[in-house]
N, C-alpha and C positions, 0 to 999 in steps of 0.2 A: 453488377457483374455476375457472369453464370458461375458456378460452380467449375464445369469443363474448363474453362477456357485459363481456370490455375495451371501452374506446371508443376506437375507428380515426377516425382524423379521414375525410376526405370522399377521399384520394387511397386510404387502407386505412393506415394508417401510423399510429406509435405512437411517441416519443422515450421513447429508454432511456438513462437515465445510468450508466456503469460507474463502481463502487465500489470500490476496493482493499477485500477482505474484510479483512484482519487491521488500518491505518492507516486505515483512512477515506477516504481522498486521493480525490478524483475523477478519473479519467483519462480519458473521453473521452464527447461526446454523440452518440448513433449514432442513428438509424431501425429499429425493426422493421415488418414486416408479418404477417401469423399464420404465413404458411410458415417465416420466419426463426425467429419465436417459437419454433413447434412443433419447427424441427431445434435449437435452444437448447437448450430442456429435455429434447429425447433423449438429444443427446450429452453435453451439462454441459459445451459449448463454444460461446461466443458466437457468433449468425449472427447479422448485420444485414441492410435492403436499402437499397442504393446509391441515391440519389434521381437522380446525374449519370450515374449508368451504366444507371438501373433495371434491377438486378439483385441477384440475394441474393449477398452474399458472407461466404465463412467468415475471421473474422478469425486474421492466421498464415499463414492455408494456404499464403502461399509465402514468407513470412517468420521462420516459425516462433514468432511471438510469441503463439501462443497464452492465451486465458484462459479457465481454468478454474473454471466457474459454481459459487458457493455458496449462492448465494440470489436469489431476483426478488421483490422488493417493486413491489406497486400502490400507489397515492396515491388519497385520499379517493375522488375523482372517476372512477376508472376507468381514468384518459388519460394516464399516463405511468408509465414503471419506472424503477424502483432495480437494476442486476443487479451482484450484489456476485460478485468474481471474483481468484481468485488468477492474477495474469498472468506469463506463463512471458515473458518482455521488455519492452520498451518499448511502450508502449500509442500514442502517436504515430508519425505516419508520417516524421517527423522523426527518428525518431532518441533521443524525449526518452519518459522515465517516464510523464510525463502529458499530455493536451494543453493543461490550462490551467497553461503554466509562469509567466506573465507577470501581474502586477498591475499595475491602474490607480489603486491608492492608494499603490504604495509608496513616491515621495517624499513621502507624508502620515507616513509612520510615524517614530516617534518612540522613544526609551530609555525617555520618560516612561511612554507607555501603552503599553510592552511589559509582559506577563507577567512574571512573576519564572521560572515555568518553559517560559515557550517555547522555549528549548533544548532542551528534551528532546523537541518535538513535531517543532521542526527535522531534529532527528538522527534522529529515525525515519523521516521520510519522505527525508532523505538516500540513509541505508541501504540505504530500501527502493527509492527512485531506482537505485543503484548495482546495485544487483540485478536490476534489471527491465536496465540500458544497460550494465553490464560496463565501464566504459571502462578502457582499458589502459593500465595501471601505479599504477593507483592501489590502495592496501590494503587497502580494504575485497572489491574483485574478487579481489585476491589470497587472503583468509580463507572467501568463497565457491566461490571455485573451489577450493580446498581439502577443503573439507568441515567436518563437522560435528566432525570427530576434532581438528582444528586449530583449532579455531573453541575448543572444550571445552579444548583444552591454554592456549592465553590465557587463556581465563577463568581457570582453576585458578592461572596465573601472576600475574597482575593480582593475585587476592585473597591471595597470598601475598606479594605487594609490597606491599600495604596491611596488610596483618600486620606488616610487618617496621618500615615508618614507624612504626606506632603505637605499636611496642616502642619504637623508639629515638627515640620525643616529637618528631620532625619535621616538622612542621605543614605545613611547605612541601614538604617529598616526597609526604607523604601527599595535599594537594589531587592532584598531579601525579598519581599512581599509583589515587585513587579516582576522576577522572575516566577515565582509561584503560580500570580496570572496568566503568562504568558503558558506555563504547563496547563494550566486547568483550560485553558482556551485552545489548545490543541489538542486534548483532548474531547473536548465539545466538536472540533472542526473535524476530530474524525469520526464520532459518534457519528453525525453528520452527512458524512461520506462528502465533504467539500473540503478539496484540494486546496491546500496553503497557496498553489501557485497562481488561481481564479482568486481570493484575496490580494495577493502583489500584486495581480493582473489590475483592480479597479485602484490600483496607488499609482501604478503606470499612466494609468489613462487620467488619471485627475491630476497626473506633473506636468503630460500633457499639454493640460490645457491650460 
C-alpha cells in the first residue's frame, strides 16, 4: 500500500500505536506525518512528529532508547497504525517500559476473576519491563547484562534441579525449582525476542492433531 492513500486527519497527522513485537504490550501513542512515516520505514526506526514542538523527532536519538520497526499495521479505515517494534529501553519519557503503566480498574480486580495463568502473562511483560529500564540491582538486569551464555547456564541449572527433586519425590523442592525454570526460560524467550505466544501456538497445533 502507498503512503497517500493513508487518511491524515486535516492538520496531516496520523496516530500510531507502538507494539512491543515479541509481548504484545502497548508502550506508547505517538503522531506521524508522512515525512516521519517515510523516515520510519527507511531506517526501521521509529519517527514521529511532535504536535507541541511541531517537529519530527527520532525517537532515542539522544536517549538511546531506540525501537526497532518490525512491522506497521493499518486499521480497516486507513486512519491509524500499529508499529510493532523491538525497543532498545524504556519507551516512556519517565523512565518506565511503557507509557501506559497505570490502571483505572485496578482496585476492581479481584482473585476471583483472575486467570489461572495470568502469572505467566505478568512475568513476561515484567522481564520485558526489566529489559527495556535495566534497574540496578536487581536479577533479572543482572542475567541480561550478562548474556546469553549466562542466561543458558541457569537454564541448564534449573532443569537439573528439577531432575534432582523428582528423583528424590520432593514435591515441595520441585514446585520451588520448576518455578525458577520457568523464570530462567522466560528470560532466555526474551533474550531471544520469541514471543511466549509462537510457543503456545506449536502446543495448539500439536493438541491438534
Amino acid at each position: 500500500m502507498n503512503i497517500e492513500e493513508l487518511s491524515f486527519d486535516e492538520k496531516g497527522l496520523i496516530p500510531a500505536i507502538v507494539q512491543d513485537a515479541v509481548n504484545k504490550e502497548v508502550l506508547t501513542l505517538a503522531y506521524m506525518n508522512k515525512e516521519s512515516l517515510t523516515k520510519t520505514i527507511e531506517t526501521k526506526e521509529t519517527w514521529f512528529y511532535s504536535r507541541s514542538r511541531q517537529e519530527l523527532w527520532h525517537k532515542g536519538e539522544t536517549s538511546g532508547n531506540t525501537q526497532q520497526v518490525t512491522d506497521i499495521r493499518y486499521d480497516c479505515d486507513q486512519d491509524a497504525l500499529v508499529v510493532k517494534v523491538t525497543p532498545l529501553g524504556p519507551a516512556c519519557h519517565k523512565g518506565t517500559y511503557s507509557c501506559f503503566s497505570q490502571s483505572l480498574l485496578e482496585d476492581e480486580k479481584t482473585d476471583a476473576n483472575a486467570g489461572r495463568f495470568d502469572i505467566l502473562n505478568q512475568l513476561e511483560q515484567t522481564i520485558a519491563a526489566r529489559e527495556a529500564e535495566m534497574p540496578e540491582g536487581a536479577y533479572t538486569t543482572y542475567l541480561f547484562t550478562e548474556g546469553v551464555d549466562k542466561i543458558l547456564k541457569k537454564v541448564g541449572e534449573e532443569a537439573s534441579e528439577v531432575i534432582i527433586a523428582s528423583k528424590n519425590r520432593d514435591a515441595e523442592e520441585l514446585k520451588w525449582e520448576s518455578a525458577d525454570l520457568l523464570y530462567h526460560l522466560f528470560v532466555l524467550l526474551r533474550e531471544q525476542k520469541l514471543p511466549l505466544d509462537h510457543v503456545l501456538g506449536v502446543l495448539e497445533e500439536r493438541h491438534g492433531k
